[in-house]
mmCIF file as Biopython writes it, N, C-alpha, C and O atoms, coordinates in Angstrom:
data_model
#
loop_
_atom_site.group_PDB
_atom_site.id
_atom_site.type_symbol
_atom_site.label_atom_id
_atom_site.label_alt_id
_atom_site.label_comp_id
_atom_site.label_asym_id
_atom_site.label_entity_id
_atom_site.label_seq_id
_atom_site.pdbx_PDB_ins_code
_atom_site.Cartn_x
_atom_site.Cartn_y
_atom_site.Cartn_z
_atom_site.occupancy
_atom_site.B_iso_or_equiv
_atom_site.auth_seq_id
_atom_site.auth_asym_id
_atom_site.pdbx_PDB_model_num
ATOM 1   N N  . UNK A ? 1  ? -29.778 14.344  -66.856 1.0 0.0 1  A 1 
ATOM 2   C CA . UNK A ? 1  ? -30.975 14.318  -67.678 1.0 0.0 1  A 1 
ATOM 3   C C  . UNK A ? 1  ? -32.203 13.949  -66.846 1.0 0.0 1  A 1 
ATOM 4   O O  . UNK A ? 1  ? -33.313 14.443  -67.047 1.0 0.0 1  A 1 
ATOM 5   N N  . UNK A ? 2  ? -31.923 13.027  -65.876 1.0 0.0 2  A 1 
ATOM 6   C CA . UNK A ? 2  ? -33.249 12.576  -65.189 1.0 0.0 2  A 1 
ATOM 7   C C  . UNK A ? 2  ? -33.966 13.322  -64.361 1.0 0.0 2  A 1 
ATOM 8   O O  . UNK A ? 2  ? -35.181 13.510  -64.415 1.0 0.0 2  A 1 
ATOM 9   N N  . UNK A ? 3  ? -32.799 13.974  -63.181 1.0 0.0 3  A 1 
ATOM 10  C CA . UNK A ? 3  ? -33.219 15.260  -62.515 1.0 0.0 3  A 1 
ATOM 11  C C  . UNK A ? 3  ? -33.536 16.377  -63.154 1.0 0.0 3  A 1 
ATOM 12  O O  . UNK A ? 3  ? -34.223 17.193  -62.540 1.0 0.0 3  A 1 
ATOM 13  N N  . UNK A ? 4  ? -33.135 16.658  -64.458 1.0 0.0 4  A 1 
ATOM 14  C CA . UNK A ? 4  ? -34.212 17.932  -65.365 1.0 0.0 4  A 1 
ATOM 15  C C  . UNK A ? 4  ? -35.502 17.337  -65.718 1.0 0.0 4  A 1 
ATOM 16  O O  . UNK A ? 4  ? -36.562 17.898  -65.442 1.0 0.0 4  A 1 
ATOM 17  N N  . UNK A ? 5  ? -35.438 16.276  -66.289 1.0 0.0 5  A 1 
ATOM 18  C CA . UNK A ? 5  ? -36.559 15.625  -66.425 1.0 0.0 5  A 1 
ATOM 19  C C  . UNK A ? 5  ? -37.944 16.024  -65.205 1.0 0.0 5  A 1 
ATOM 20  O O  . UNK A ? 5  ? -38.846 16.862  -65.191 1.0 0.0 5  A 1 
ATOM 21  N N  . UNK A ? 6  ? -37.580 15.120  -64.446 1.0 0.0 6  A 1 
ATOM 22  C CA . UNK A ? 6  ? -38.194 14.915  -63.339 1.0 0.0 6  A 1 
ATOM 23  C C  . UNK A ? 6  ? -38.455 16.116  -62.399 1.0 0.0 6  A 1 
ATOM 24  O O  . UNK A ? 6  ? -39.397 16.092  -61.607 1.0 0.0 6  A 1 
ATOM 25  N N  . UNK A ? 7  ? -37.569 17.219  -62.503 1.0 0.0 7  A 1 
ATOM 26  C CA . UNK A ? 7  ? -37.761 18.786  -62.238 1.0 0.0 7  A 1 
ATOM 27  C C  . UNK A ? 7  ? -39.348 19.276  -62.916 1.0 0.0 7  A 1 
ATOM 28  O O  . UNK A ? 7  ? -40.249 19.761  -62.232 1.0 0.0 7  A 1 
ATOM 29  N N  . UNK A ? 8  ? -39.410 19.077  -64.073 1.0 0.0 8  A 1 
ATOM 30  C CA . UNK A ? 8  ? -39.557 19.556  -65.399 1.0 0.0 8  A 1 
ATOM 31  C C  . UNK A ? 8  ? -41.632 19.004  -64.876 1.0 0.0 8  A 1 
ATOM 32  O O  . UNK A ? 8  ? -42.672 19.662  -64.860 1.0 0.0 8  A 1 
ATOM 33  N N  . UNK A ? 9  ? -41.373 17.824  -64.612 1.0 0.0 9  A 1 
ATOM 34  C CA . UNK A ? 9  ? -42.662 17.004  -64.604 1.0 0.0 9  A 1 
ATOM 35  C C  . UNK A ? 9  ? -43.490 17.547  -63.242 1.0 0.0 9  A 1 
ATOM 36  O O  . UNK A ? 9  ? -44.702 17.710  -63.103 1.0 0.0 9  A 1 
ATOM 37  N N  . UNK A ? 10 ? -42.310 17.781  -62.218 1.0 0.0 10 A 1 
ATOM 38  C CA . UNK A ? 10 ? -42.571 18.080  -60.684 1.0 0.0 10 A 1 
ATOM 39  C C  . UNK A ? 10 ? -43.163 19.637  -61.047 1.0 0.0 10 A 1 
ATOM 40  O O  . UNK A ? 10 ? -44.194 19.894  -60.427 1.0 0.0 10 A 1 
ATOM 41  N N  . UNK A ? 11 ? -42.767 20.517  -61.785 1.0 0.0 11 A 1 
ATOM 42  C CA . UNK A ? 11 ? -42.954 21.585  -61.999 1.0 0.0 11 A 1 
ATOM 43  C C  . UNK A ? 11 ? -44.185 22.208  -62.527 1.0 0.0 11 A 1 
ATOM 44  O O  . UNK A ? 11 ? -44.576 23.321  -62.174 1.0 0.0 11 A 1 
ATOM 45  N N  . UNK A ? 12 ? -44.932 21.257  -63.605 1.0 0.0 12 A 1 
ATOM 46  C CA . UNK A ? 12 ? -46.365 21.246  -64.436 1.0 0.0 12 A 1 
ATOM 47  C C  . UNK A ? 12 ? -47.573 19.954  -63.656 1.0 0.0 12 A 1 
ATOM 48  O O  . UNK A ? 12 ? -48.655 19.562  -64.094 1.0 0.0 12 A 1 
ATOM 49  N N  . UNK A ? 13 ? -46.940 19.621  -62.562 1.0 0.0 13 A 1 
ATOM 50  C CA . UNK A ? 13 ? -47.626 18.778  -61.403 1.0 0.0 13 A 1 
ATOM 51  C C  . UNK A ? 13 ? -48.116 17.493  -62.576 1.0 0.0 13 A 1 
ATOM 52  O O  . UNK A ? 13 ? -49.240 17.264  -63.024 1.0 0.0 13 A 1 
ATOM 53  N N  . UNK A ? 14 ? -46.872 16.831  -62.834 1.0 0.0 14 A 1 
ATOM 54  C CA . UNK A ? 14 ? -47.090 15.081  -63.283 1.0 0.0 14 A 1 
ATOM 55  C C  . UNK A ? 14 ? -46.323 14.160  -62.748 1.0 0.0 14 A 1 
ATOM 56  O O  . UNK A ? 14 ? -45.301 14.382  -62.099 1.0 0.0 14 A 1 
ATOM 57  N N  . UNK A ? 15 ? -46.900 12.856  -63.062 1.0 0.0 15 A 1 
ATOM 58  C CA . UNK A ? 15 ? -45.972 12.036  -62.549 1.0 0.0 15 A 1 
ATOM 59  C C  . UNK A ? 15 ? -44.990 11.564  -63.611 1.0 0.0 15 A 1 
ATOM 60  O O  . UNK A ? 15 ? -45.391 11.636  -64.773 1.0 0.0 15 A 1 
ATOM 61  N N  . UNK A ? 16 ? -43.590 11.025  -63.363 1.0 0.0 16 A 1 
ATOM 62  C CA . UNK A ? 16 ? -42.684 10.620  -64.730 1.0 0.0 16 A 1 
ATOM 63  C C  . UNK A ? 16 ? -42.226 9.266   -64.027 1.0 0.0 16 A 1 
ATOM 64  O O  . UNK A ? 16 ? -42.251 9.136   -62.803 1.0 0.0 16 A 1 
ATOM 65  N N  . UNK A ? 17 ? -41.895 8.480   -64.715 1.0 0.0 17 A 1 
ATOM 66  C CA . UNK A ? 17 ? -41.421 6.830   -64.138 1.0 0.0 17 A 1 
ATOM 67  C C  . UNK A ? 17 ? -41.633 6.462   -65.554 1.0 0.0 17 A 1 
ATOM 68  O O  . UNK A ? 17 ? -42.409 6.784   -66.454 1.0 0.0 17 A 1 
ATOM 69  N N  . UNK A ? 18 ? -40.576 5.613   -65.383 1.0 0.0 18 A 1 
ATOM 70  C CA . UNK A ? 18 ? -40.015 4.129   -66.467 1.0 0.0 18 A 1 
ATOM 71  C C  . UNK A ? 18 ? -41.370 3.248   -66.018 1.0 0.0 18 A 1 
ATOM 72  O O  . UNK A ? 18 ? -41.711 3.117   -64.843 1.0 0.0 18 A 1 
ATOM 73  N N  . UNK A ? 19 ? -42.305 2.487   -67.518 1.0 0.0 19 A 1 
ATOM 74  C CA . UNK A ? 19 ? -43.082 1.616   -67.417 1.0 0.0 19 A 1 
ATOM 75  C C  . UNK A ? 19 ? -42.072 0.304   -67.338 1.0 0.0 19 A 1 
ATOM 76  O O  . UNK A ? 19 ? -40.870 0.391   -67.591 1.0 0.0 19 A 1 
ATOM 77  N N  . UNK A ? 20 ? -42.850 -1.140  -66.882 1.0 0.0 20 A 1 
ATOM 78  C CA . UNK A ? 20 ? -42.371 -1.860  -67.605 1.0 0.0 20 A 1 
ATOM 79  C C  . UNK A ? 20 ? -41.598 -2.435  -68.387 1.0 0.0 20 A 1 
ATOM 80  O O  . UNK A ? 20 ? -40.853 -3.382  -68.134 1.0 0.0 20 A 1 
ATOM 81  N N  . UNK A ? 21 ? -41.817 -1.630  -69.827 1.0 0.0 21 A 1 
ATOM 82  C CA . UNK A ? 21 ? -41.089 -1.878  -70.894 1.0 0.0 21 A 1 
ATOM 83  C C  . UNK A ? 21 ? -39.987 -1.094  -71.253 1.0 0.0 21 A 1 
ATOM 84  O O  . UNK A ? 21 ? -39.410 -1.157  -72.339 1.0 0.0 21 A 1 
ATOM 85  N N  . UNK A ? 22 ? -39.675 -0.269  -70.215 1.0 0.0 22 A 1 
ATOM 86  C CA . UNK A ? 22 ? -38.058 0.980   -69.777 1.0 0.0 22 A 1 
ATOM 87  C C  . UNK A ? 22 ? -38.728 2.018   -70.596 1.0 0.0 22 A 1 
ATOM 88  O O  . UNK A ? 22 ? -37.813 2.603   -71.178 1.0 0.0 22 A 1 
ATOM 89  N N  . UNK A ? 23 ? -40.140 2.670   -71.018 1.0 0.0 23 A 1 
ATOM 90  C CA . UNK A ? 23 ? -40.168 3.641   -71.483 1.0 0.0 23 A 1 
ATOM 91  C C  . UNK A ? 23 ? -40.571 4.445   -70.460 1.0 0.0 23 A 1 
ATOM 92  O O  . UNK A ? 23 ? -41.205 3.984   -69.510 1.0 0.0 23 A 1 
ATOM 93  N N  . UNK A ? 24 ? -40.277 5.594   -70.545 1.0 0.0 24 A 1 
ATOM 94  C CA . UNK A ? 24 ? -40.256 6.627   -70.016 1.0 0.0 24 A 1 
ATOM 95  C C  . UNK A ? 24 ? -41.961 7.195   -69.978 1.0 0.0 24 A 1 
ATOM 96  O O  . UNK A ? 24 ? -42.754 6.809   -70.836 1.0 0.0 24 A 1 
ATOM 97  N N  . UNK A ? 25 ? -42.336 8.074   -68.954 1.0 0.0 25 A 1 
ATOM 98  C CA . UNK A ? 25 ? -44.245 7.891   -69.360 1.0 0.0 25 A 1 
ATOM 99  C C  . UNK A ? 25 ? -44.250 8.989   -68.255 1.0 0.0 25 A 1 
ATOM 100 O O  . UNK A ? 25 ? -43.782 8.897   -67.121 1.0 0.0 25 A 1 
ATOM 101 N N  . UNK A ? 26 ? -44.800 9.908   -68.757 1.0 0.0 26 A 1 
ATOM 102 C CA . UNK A ? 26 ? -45.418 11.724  -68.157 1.0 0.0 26 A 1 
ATOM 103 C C  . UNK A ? 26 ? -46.509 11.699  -68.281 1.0 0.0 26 A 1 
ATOM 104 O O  . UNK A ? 26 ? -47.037 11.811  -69.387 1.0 0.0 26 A 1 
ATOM 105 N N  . UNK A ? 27 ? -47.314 11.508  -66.929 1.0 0.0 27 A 1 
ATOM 106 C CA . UNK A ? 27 ? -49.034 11.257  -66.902 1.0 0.0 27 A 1 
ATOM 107 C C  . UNK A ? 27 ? -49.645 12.075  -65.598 1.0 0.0 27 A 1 
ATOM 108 O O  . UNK A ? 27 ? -48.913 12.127  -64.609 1.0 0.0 27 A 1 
ATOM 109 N N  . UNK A ? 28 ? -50.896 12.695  -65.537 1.0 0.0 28 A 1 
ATOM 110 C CA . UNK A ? 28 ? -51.165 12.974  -64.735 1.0 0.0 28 A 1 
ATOM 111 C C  . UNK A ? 28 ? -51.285 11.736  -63.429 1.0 0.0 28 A 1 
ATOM 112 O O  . UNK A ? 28 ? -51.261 10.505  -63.419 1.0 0.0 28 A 1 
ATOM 113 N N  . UNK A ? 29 ? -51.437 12.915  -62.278 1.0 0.0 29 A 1 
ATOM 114 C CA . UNK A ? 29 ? -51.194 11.910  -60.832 1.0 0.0 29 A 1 
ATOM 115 C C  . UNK A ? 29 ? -52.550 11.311  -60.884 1.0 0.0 29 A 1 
ATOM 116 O O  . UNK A ? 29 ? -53.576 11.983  -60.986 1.0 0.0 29 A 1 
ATOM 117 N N  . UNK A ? 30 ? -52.501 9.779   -60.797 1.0 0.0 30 A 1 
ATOM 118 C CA . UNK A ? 30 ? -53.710 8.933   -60.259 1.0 0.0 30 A 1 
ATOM 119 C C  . UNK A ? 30 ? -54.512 9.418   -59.062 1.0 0.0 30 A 1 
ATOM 120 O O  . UNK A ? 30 ? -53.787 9.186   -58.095 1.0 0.0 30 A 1 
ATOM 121 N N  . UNK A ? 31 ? -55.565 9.937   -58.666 1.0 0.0 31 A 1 
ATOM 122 C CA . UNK A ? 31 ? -56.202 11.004  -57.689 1.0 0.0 31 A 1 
ATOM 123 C C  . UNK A ? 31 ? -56.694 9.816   -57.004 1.0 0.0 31 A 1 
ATOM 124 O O  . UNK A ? 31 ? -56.949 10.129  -55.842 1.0 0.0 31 A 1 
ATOM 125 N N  . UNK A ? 32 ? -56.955 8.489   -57.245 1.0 0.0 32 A 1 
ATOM 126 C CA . UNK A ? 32 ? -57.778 7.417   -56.575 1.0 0.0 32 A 1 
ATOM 127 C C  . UNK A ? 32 ? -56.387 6.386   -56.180 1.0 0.0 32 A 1 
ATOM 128 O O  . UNK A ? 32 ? -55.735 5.824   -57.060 1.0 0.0 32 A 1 
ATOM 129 N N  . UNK A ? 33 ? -56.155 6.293   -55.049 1.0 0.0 33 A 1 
ATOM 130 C CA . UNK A ? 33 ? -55.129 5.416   -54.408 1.0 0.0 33 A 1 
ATOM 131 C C  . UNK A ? 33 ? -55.835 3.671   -54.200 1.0 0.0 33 A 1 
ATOM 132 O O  . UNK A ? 33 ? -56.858 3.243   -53.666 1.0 0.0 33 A 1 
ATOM 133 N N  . UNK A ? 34 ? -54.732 3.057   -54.892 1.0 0.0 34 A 1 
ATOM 134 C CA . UNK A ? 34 ? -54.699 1.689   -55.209 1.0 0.0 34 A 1 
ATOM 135 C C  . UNK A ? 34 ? -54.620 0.914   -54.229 1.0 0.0 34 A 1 
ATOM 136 O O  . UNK A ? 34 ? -55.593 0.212   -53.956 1.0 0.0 34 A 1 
ATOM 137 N N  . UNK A ? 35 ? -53.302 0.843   -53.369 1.0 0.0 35 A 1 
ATOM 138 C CA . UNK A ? 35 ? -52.997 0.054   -52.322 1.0 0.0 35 A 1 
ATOM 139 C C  . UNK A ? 35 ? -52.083 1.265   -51.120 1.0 0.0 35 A 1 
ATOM 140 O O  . UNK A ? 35 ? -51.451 2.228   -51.555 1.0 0.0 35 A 1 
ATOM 141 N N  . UNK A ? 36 ? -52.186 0.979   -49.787 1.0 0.0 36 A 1 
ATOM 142 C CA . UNK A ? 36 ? -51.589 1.431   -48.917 1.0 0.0 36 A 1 
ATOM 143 C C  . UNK A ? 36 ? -51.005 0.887   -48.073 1.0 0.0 36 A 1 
ATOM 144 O O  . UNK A ? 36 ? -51.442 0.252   -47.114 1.0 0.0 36 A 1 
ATOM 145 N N  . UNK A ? 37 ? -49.445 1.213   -48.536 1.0 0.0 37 A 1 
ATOM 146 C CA . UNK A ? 37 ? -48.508 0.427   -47.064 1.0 0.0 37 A 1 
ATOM 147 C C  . UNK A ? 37 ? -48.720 0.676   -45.675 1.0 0.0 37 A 1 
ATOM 148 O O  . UNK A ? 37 ? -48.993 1.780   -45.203 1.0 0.0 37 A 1 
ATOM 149 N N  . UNK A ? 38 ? -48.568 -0.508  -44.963 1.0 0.0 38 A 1 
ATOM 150 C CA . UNK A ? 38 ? -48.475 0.472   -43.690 1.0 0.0 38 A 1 
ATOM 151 C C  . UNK A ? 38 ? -47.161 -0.954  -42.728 1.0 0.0 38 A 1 
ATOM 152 O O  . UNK A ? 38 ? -47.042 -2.175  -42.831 1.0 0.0 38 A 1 
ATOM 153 N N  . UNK A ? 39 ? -46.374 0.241   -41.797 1.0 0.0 39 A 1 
ATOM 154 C CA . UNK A ? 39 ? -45.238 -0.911  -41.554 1.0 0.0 39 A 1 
ATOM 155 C C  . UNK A ? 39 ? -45.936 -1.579  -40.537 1.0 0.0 39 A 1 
ATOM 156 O O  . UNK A ? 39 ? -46.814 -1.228  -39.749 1.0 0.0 39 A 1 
ATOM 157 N N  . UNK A ? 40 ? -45.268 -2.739  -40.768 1.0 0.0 40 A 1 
ATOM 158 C CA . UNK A ? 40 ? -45.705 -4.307  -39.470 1.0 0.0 40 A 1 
ATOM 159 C C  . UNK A ? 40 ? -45.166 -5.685  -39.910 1.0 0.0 40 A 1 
ATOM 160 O O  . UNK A ? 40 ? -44.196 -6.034  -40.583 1.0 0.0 40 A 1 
ATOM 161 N N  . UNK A ? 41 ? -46.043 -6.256  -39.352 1.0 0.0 41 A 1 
ATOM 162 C CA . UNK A ? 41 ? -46.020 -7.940  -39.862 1.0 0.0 41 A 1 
ATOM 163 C C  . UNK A ? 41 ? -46.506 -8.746  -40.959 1.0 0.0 41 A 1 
ATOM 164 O O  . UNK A ? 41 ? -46.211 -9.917  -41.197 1.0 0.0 41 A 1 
ATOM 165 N N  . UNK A ? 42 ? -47.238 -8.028  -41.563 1.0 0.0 42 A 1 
ATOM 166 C CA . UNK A ? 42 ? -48.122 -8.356  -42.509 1.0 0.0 42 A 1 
ATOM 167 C C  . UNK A ? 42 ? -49.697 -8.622  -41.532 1.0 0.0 42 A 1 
ATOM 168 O O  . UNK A ? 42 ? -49.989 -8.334  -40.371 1.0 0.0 42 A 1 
ATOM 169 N N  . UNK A ? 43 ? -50.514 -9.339  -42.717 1.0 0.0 43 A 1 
ATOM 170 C CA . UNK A ? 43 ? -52.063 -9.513  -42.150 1.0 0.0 43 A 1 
ATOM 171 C C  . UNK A ? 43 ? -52.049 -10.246 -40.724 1.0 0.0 43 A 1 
ATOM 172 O O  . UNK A ? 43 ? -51.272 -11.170 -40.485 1.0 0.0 43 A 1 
ATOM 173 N N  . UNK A ? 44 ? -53.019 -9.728  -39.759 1.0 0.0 44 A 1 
ATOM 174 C CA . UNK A ? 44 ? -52.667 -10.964 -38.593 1.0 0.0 44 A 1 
ATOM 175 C C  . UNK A ? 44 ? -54.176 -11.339 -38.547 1.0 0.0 44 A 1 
ATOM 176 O O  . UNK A ? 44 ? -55.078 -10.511 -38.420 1.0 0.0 44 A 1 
ATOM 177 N N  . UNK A ? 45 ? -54.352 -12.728 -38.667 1.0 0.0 45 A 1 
ATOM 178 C CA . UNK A ? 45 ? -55.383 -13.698 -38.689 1.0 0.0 45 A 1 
ATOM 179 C C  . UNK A ? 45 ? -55.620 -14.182 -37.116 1.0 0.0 45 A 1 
ATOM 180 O O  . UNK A ? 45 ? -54.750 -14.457 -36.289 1.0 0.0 45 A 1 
ATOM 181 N N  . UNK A ? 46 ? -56.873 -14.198 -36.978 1.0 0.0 46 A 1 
ATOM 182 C CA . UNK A ? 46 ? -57.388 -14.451 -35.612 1.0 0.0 46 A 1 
ATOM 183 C C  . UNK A ? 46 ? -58.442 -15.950 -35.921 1.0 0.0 46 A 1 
ATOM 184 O O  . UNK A ? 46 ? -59.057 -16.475 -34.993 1.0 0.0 46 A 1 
#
């Protein structure tokens, strides 16, 4: 079910993920990026 799902969402260009509260939620993609990983050590203070 999840991989049709998630086919289904990938296919009409949305995003699908469990909120929070385990519901299920088909929304367009957020176009403005929040936070960005990047690998290391964390912050390095001088």
């Amino acid at each position: 079910m999840w991989s049709a799902a998630r086919s289904l969402s990938r296919s009409i260009d949305k995003q699908l993920f469990y909120n929070g509260a385990g519901i299920l939620v088909m929304r367009n993609h957020s176009r403005a990026v929040k936070y960005v990983f990047k690998p290391g050590h964390g912050r390095q203070h001088r």
